[in-house]
N, C-alpha and C positions, 0 to 999 in steps of 0.2 A: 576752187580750193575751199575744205569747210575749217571754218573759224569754231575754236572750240572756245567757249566765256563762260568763265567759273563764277559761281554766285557766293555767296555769304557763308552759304552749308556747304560745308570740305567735301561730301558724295556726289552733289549735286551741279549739273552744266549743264548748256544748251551747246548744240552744235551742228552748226546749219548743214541740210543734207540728211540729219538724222530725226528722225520721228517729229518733221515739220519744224524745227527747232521748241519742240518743247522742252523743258525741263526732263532730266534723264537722269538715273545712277551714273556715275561713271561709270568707262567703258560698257557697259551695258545699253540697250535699248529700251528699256522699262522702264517705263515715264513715272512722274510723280503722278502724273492722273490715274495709272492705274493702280497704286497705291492708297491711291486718295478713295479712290472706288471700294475696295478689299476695305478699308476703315471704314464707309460710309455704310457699306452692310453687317456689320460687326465686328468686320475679322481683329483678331491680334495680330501683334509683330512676329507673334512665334505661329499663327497660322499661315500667315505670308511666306513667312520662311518656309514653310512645310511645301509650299507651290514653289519656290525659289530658293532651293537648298542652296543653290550658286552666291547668293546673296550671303551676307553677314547682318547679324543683328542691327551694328552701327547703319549700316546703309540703308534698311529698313525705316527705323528712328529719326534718321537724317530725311528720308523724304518724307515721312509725315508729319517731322518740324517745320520743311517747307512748306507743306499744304499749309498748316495754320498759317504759317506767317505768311501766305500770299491765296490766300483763300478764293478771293474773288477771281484771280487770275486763273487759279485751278478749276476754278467751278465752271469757269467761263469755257478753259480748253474742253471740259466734260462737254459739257453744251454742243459743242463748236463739232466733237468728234464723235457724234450720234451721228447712227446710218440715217434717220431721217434728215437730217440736216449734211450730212455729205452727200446724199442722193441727188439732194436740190443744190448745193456750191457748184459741184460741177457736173449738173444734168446727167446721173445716171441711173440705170436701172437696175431691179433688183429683179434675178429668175431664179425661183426658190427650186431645192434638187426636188424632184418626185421621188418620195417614200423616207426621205431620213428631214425631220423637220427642224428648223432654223438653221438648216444649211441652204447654200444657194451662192448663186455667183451672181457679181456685179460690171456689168456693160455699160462701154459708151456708145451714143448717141450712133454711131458710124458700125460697133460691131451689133446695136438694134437694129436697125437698117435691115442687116444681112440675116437676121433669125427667120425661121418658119411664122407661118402666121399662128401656127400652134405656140410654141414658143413668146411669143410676142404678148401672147392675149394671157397670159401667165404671169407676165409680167407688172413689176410696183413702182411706182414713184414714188417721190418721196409725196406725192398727196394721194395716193392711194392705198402706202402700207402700213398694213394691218399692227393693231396695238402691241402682235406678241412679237413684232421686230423689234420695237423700240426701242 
């Protein structure tokens, strides 16, 4: 059963089952981390929007009030939800597509196993990939 738990900011909840229980818009999937990410590179509220017509101004505002007011926690999911550091949590790999670059698909341990030895030797850990995944 997932538990929905509303925070301080009226847009804002966690609700386990959904996007690892991060912080989320309501109803939506769209974490304050990626919000937080869109602010950290310059974006506005009204660029955001432009990527998230579905969204309202308020719910915008509302999750980059929570990034400030819980900074660390946010920075921290940032951290936490890099493919190098998901690669290494739970031991997977990364096999980039041939010809369209920083696409690629991500395997566990059991469908590495089962790859070609072509296949295999293409493949990245999280201590072997390359700076422009990061």
């Amino acid at each position: 059963m997932e538990t929905l738990v509303k925070t301080e900011h009226p847009y804002i909840v966690r609700k386990s089952g959904v996007c690892g229980g991060s912080p989320v818009i309501e109803g939506t999937r769209i974490t304050v981390r990626l919000i937080a990410q869109f602010v950290k590179t310059g974006s506005t509220a009204e660029e955001i929007l432009a990527s998230y017509p579905h969204l309202s101004l308020a719910q915008i505002h509302d999750a980059i009030s929570y990034y400030f007011d819980h900074r660390e926690e946010i920075e921290q999911d940032i951290e936490d939800n890099k493919i190098k550091n998901i690669l290494r949590k739970y031991n997977l790999r990364l096999i980039p597509h041939t010809g369209i670059p920083g696409v690629g698909r991500i395997v566990a341990e059991k469908e590495f196993e089962s790859l070609s030895e072509e296949e295999k030797g293409k493949a990245y850990t999280w201590e072997t990939l390359p700076e422009e995944w990061e």
